[in-house]
N, C-alpha and C positions, 0 to 999 in steps of 0.2 A: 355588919361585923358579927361573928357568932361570939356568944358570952365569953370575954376575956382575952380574945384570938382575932389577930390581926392577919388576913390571907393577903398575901401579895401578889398580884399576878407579874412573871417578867417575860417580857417582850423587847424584841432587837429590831428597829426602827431603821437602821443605817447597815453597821457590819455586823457579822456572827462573833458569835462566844466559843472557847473551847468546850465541851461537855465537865472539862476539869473545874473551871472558873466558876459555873453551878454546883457541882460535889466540893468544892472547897467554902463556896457562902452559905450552901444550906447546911455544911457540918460547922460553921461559926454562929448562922442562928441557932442551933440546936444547944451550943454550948453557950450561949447568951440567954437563951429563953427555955430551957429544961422542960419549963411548964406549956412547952405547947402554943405561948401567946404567938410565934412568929411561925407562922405555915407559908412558905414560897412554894409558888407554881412556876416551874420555867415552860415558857409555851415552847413546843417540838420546834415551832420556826425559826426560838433564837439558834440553832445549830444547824441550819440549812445554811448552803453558800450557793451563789449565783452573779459569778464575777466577784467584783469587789465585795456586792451587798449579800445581807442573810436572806439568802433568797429571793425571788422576781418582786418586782415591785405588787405585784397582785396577790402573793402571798404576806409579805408584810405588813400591808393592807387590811390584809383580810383577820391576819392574827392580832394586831393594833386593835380594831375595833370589835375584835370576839371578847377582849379581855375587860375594853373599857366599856361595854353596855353588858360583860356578865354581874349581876346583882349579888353573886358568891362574892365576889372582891372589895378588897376594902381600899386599895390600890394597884396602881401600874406604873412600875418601876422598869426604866429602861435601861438595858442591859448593857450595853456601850454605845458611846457615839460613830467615829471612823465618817461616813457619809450617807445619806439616803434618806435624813428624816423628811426636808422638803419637797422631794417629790413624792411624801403620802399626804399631804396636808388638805389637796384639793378633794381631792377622794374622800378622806375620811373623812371631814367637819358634816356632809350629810346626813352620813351612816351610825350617827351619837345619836342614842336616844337620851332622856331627862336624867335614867340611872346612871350615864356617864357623868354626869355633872355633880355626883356622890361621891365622888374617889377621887384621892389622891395620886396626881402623876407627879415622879420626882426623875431628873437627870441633869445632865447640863452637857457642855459640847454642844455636837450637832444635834444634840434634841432638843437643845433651845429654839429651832424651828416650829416644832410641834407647840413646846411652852408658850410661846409666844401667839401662835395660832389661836391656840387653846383659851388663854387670857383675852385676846380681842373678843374671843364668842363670849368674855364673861363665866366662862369656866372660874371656879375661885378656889381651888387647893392644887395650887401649882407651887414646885419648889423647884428650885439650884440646887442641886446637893450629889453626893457620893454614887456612885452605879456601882453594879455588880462587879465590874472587870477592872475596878481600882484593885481589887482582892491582889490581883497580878505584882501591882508594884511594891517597892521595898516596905516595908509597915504600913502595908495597904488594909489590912486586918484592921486598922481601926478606922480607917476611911470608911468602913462597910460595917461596921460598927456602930458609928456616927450615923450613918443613913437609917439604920436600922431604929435606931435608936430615937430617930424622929416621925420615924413610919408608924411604929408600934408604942412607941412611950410620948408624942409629941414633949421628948423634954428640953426647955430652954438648952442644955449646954450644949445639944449637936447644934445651936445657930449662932450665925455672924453675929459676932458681940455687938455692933453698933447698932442694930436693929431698932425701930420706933417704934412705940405702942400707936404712935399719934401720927407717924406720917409712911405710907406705903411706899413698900421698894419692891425692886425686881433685881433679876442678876442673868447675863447672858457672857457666852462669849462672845468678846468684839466681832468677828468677823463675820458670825449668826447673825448678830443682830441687824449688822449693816445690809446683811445681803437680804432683809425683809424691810428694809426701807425701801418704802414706794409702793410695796405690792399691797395687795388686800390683806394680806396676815398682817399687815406692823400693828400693833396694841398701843392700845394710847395708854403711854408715861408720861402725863402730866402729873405734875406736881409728888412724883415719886422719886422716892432715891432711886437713881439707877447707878448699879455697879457694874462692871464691866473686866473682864478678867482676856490673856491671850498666852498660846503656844506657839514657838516653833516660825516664829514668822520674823522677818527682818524688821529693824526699828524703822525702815521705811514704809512698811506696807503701814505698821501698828499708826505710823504721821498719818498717812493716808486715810485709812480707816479712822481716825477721828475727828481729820479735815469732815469728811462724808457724814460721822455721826451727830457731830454739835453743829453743823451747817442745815441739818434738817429741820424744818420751821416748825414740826411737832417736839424734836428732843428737844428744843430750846424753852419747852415749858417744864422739865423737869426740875422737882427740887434744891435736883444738884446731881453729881457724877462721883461717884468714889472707883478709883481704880486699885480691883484684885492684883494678882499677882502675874508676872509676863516671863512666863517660864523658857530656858531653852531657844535662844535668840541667835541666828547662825550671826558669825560675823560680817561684818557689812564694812566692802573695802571701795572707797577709803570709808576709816572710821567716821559713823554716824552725825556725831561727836554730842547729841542730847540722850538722856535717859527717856525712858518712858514717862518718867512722870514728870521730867521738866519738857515733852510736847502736851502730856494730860492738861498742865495746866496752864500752858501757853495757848489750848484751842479753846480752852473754857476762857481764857480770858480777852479773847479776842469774838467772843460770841456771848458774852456776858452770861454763861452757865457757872453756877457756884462750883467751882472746886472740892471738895469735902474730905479728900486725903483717900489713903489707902484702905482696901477692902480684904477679908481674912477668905477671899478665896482662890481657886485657882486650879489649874489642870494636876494636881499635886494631892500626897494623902494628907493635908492640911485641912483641904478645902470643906469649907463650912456651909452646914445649910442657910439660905435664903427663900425662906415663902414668898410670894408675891402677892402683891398687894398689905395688907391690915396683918401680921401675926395675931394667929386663932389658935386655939386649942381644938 
């Protein structure tokens, strides 16, 4: 970090960015930080497209891991979810050197593949938190804000108020995390809060994905499960007839996981930072 100044690098892991989405967040750090403390880099790749994704899997790749062994950077900040973090994961865990293991990576979505990756090698300044392209949504400005605001000030108020000084959490989306159950990335969540947040998915899928998550014999050693927020739920005919949280606590209670209530995050400009593992400064 240069005297006072927090360089961010941003990089697009899954899908591209408008060029608009970077001209709208670097002219919100600039009017947040005057003085210069917040300098973002947007790497050229978040704006490439190739299919769905920002570009070929060998370019995302390739810009991923320019950003996270550059020694300039004092983080890597990813730029939106959409799809494509876990087909970089195999690739890049080689191509880290020691100065990767200095920096702060923060997203959530599909770059909870990465997060999650990242924490089994033992990486330790991993966060849940705000990306660049919440900017987009309604009072998205202080989503990005809030992110900002723990990149460059680590200050208590951008994080999830229930946080422990004393017992370490994590935070994924539901479907992320399920779908690194079994491979070689899942991170061992023992005895960590695990929070767990979803969009956009039927209250059956969200049953399902929890049957899958608290039936696996490593999540059954965590602390407990607080469930975020379960945004934008299509309806489900015939009606479902449970909430989200009355399946959250019916699977925790059939697999003897503690329960531990709801979490203040979510696919939303709500959503609050989560460090992973011990909060540090």
């Amino acid at each position: 970090m240069a005297e006072g100044r927090t360089r961010i690098g941003i990089v697009a892991p899954g899908s591209a960015i408008d060029r608009d989405v970077a001209e709208r967040v670097t002219a919100l750090a600039g009017r947040l930080y005057p003085d210069g403390r917040a300098e973002l880099v947007f790497h050229p790749q978040c704006f490439e497209t190739s299919g769905h994704f920002a570009g070929r899997d060998e370019m995302r790749l390739g810009a991923l891991a320019q950003l996270a062994n550059d020694d300039s950077l004092d983080a890597v900040w990813f730029a939106r979810g959409g799809y494509g973090a876990c087909r970089l994961v195999e690739g890049l865990l080689p191509l880290l050197g020691e100065g990767a293991r200095r920096k702060t990576y923060m997203g959530y979505s599909d770059a909870g593949s990465l997060l999650g990756a990242l924490y089994g090698r033992g990486f330790a300044r991993l966060a849940h938190g705000p990306m660049p392209v919440d900017i987009i949504r309604v009072g998205g400005e202080a989503a990005v804000a809030r992110a900002l605001a723990f990149l460059v000030e680590r200050r208590p108020e951008a994080l999830e108020p229930s946080l422990s000084l004393e017992v370490p959490s994590a935070a994924f989306n539901l479907t992320i995390l399920c779908h690194l159950l079994g491979t070689p990335w899942q991170p061992d969540l023992s005895d960590h809060v695990l929070m767990v947040e979803e969009v956009s998915e039927y209250m059956y899928r969200i049953d399902r994905d929890l049957f899958q998550l608290t039936g696996n014999p490593a999540l059954r050693r965590v602390a407990g499960l607080k469930l975020g927020r379960c945004s934008d739920i299509p309806a489900n005919r015939p009606d479902f007839g449970q909430s989200e949280e009355e399946v959250a606590r019916s699977w925790c209670g059939r697999t003897g996981i503690a329960y531990l209530g709801r979490a203040d995050i979510g696919h939303d400009v709500g959503n609050k930072v989560v460090p992973f593992g011990l909060w540090r400064v």
